[in-house]
ChimeraX commands (.cxc) that place a marker at each C-alpha (Angstrom):
marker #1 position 102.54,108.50,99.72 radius 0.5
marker #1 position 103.33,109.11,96.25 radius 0.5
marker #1 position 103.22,106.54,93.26 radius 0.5
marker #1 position 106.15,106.37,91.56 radius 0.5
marker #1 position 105.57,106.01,87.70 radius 0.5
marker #1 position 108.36,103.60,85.76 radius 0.5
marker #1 position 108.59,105.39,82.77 radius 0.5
marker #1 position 109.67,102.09,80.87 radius 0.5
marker #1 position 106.64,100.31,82.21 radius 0.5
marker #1 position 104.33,102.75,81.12 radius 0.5
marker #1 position 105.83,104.15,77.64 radius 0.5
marker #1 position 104.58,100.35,77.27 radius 0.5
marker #1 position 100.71,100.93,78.46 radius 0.5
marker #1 position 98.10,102.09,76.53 radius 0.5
marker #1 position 96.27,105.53,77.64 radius 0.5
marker #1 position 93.70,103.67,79.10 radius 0.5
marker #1 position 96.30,101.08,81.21 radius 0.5
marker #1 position 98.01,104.23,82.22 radius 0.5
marker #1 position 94.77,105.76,83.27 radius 0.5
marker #1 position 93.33,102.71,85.30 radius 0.5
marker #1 position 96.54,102.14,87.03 radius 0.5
marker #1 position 96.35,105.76,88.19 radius 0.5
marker #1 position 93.41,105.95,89.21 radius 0.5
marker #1 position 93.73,102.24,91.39 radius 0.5
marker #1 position 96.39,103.54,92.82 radius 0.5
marker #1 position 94.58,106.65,94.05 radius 0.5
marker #1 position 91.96,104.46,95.06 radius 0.5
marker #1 position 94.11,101.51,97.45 radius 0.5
marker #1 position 96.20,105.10,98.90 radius 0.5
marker #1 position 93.15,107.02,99.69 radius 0.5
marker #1 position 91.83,103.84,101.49 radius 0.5
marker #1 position 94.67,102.96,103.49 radius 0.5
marker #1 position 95.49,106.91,104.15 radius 0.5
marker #1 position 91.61,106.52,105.65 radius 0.5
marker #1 position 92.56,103.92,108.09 radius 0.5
marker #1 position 96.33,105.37,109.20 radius 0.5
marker #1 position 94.49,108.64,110.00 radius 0.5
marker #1 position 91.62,106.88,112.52 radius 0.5
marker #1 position 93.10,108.42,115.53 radius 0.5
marker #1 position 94.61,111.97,113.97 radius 0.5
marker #1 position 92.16,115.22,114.50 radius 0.5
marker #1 position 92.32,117.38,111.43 radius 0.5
marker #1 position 90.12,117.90,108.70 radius 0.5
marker #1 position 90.43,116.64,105.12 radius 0.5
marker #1 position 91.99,119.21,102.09 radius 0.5
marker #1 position 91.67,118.08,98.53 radius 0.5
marker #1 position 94.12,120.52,96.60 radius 0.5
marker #1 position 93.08,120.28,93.08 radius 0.5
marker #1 position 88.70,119.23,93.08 radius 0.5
marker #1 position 89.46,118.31,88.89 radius 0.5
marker #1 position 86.40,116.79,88.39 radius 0.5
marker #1 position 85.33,115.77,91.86 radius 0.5
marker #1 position 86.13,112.03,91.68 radius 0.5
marker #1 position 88.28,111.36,94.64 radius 0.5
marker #1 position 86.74,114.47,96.89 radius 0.5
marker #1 position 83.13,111.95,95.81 radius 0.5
marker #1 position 85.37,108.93,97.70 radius 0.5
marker #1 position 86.64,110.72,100.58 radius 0.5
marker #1 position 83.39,112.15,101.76 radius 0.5
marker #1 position 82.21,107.99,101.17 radius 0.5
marker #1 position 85.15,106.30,103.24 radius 0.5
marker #1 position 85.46,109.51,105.41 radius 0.5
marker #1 position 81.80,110.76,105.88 radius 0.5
marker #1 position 82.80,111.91,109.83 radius 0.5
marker #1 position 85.42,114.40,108.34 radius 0.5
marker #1 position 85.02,117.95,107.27 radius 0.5
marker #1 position 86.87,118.37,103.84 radius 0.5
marker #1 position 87.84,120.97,101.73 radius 0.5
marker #1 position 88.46,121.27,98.39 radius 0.5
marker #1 position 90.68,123.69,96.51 radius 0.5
marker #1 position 91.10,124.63,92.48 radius 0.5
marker #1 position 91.41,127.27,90.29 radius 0.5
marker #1 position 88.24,127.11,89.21 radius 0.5
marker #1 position 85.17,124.36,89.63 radius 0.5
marker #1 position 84.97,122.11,87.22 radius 0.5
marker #1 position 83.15,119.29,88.65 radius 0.5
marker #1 position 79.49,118.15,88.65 radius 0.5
marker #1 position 76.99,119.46,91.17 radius 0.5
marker #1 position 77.08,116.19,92.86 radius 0.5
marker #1 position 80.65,115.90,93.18 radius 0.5
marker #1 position 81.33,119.09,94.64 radius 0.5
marker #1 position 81.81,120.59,98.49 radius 0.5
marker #1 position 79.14,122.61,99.89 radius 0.5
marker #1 position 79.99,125.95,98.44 radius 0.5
marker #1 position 81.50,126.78,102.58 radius 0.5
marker #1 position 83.65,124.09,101.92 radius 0.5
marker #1 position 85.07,124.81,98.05 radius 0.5
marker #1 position 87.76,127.32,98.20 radius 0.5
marker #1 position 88.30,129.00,94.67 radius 0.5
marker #1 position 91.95,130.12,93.72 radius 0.5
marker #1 position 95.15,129.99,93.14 radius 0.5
marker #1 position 96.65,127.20,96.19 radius 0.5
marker #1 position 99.45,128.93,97.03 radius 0.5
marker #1 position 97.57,131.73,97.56 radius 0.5
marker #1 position 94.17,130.50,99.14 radius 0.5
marker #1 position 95.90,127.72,101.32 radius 0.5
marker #1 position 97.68,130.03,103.53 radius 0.5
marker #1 position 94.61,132.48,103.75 radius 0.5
marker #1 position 92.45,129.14,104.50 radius 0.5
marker #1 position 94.57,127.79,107.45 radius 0.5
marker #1 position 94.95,131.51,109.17 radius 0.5
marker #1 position 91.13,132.23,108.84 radius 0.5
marker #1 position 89.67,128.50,109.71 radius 0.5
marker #1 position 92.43,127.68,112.12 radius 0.5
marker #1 position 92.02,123.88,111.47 radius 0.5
marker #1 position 95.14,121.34,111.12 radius 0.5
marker #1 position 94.78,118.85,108.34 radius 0.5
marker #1 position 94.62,115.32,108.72 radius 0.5
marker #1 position 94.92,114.65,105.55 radius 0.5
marker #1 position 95.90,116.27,102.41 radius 0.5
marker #1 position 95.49,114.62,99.23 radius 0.5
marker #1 position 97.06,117.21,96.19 radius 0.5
marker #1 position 96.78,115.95,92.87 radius 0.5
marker #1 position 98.14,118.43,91.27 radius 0.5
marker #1 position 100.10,117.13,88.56 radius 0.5
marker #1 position 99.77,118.00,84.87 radius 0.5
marker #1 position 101.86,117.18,81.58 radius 0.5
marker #1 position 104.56,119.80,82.23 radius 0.5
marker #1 position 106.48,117.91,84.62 radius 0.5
marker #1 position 109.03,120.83,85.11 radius 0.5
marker #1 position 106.05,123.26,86.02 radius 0.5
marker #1 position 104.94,120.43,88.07 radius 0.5
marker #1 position 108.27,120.46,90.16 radius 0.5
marker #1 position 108.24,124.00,90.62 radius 0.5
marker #1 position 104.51,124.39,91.83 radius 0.5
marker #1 position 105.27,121.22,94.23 radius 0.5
marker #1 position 108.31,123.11,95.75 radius 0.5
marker #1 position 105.93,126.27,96.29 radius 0.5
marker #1 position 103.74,123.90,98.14 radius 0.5
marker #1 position 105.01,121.62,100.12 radius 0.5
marker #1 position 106.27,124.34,103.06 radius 0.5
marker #1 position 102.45,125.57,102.81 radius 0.5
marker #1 position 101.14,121.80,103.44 radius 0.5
marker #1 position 103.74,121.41,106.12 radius 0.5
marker #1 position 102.13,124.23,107.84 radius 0.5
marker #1 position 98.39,123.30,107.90 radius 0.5
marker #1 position 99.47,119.36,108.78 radius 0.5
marker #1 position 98.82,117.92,112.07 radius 0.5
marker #1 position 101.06,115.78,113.76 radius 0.5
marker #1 position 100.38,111.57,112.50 radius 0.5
marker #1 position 98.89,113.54,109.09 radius 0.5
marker #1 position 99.37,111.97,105.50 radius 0.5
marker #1 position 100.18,113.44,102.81 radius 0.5
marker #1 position 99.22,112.07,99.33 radius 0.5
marker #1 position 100.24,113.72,95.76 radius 0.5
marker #1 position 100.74,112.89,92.38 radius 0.5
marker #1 position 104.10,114.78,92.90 radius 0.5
marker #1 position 106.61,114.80,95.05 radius 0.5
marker #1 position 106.47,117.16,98.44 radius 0.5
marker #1 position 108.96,117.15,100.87 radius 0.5
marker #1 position 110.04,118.24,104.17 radius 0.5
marker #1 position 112.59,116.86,106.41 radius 0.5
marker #1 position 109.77,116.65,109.02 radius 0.5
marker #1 position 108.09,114.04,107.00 radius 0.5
marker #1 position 108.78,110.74,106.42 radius 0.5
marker #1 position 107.89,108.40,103.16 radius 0.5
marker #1 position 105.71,105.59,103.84 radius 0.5
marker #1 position 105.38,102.48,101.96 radius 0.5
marker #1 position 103.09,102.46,98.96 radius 0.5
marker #1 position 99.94,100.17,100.12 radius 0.5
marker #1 position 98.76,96.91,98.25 radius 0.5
marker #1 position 96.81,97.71,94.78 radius 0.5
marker #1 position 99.06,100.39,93.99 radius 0.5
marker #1 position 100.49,99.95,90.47 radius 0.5
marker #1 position 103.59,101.48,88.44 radius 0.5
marker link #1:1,2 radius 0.2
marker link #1:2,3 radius 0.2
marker link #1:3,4 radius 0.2
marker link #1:4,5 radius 0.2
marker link #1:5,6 radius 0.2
marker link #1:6,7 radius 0.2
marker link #1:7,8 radius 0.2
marker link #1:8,9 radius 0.2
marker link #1:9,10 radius 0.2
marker link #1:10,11 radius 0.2
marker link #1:11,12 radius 0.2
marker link #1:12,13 radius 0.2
marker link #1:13,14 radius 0.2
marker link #1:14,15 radius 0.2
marker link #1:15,16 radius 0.2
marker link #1:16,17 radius 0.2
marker link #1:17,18 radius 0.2
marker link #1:18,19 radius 0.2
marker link #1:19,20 radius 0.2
marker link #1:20,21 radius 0.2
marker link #1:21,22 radius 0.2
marker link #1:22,23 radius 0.2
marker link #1:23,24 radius 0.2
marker link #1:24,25 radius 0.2
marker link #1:25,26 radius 0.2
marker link #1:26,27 radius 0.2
marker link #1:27,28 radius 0.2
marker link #1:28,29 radius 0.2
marker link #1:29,30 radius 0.2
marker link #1:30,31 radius 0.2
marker link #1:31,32 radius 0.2
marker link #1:32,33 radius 0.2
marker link #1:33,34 radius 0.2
marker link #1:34,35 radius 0.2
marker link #1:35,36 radius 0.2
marker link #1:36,37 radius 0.2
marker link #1:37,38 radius 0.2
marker link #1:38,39 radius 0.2
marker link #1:39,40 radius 0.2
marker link #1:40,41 radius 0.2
marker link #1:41,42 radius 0.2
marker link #1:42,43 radius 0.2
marker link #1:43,44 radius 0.2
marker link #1:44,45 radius 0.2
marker link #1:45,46 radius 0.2
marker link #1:46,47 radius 0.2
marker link #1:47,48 radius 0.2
marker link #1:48,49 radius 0.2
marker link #1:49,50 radius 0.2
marker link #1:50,51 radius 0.2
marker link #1:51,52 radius 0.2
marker link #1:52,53 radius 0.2
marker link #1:53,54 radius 0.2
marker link #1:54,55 radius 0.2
marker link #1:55,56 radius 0.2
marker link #1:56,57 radius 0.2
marker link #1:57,58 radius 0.2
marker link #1:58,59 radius 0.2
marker link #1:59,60 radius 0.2
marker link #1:60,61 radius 0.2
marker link #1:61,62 radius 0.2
marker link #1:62,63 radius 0.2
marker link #1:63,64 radius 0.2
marker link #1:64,65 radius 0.2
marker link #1:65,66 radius 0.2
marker link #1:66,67 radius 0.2
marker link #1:67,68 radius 0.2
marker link #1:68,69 radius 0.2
marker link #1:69,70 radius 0.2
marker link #1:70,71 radius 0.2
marker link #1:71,72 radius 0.2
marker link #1:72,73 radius 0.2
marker link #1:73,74 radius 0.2
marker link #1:74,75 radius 0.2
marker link #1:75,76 radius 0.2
marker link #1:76,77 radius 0.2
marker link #1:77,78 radius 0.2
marker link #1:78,79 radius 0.2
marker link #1:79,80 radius 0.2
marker link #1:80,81 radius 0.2
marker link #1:81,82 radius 0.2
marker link #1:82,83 radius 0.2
marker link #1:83,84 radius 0.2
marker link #1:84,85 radius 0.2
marker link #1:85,86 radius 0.2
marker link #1:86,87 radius 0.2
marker link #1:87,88 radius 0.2
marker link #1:88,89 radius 0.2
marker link #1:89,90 radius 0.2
marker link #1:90,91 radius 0.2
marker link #1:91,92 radius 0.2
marker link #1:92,93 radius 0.2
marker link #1:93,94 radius 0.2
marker link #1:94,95 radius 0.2
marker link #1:95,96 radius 0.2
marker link #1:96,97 radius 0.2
marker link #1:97,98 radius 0.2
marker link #1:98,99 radius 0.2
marker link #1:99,100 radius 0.2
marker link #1:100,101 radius 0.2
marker link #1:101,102 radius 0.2
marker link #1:102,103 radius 0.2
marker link #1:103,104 radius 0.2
marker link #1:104,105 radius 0.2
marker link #1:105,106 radius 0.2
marker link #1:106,107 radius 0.2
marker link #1:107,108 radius 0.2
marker link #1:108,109 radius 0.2
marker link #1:109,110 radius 0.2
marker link #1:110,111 radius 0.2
marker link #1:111,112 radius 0.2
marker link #1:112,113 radius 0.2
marker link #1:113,114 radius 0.2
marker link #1:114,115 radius 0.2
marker link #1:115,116 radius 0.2
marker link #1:116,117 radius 0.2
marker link #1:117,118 radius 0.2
marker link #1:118,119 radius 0.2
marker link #1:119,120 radius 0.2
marker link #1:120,121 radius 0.2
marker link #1:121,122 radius 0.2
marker link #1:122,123 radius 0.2
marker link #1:123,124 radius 0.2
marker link #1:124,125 radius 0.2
marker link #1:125,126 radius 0.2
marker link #1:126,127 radius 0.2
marker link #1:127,128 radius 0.2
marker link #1:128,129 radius 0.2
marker link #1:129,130 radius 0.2
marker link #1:130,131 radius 0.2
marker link #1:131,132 radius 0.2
marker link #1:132,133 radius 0.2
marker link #1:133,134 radius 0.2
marker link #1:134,135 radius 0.2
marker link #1:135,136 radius 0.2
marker link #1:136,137 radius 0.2
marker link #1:137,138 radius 0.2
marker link #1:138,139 radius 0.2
marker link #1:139,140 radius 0.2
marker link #1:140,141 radius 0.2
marker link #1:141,142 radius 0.2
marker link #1:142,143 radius 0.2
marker link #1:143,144 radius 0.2
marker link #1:144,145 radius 0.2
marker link #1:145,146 radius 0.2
marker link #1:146,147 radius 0.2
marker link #1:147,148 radius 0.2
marker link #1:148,149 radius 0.2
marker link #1:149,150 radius 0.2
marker link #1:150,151 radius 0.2
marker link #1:151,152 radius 0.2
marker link #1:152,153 radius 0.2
marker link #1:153,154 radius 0.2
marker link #1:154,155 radius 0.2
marker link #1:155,156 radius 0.2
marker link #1:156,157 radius 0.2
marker link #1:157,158 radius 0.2
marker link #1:158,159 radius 0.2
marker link #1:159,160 radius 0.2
marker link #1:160,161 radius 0.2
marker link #1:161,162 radius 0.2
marker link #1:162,163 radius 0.2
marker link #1:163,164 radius 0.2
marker link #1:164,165 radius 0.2
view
């Protein structure tokens, strides 16, 4: 599931609107992701910790899952980080890989919000990644990101209620 952003509707929008809506639409996909994945083994991977926020609300509507978070470096507060076996510290295109041949676990879910202000360096770093995801993904997986990853294995689902442009 991605969020599509009108760029009309939010040259329009304060910071702040632009930064609620976000963040309720993380909030309604994370939620619904929760519920499609019920039945799917996997673990959890959170590419890009930031400051912790949504790995604090999938270990709170997913508290049977292991997950895993991955950044550059840790930026978040002590009580919105993994368990230091859990926080994997690098580059993703680089420590995803390593990660899925040394643990050996598929992923039920992968939320990457990796997005930034340079939406070209944006496109290129979600091309990198998106044949990495596809590897670590189990079959009935979802995928969530602030940009766009493909594969012609994977097919868009609909956006769920709450989500805004």
């Amino acid at each position: 599931m991605t969020a599509p952003i009108d760029p009309a509707a939010a040259s329009n929008r304060s910071e702040l609107e632009k930064l609620i809506a976000r963040f309720t639409s993380q909030r309604a996909c994370l939620n619904h992701a929760a519920k499609l994945i019920a039945q799917v083994p996997g673990v959890v991977l959170e590419l890009g910790l930031g400051k912790g926020r949504t790995f604090d609300h999938l270990r709170k509507i997913l508290p049977e899952r292991e997950i895993f978070a991955f950044d550059l470096v840790v930026h978040a507060p002590a009580h919105c980080q993994p368990a230091p076996d859990h926080m994997v510290i690098g580059d993703f295109l680089h420590t995803l890989p390593h990660f899925h041949e040394q643990a050996g676990v598929t992923a039920a879910l992968v939320h990457a919000d990796i997005g930034s202000l340079d939406r070209a360096a944006d496109g290129r770093l979600a091309a990198q990644l998106s044949p990495l995801v596809e590897q670590v993904v189990a079959p009935g997986s979802v995928i969530i990101s602030d940009r766009p990853l493909t594969s012609a294995r994977w097919q868009p689902l609909e956006l769920p209620k709450g989500c805004e442009d």
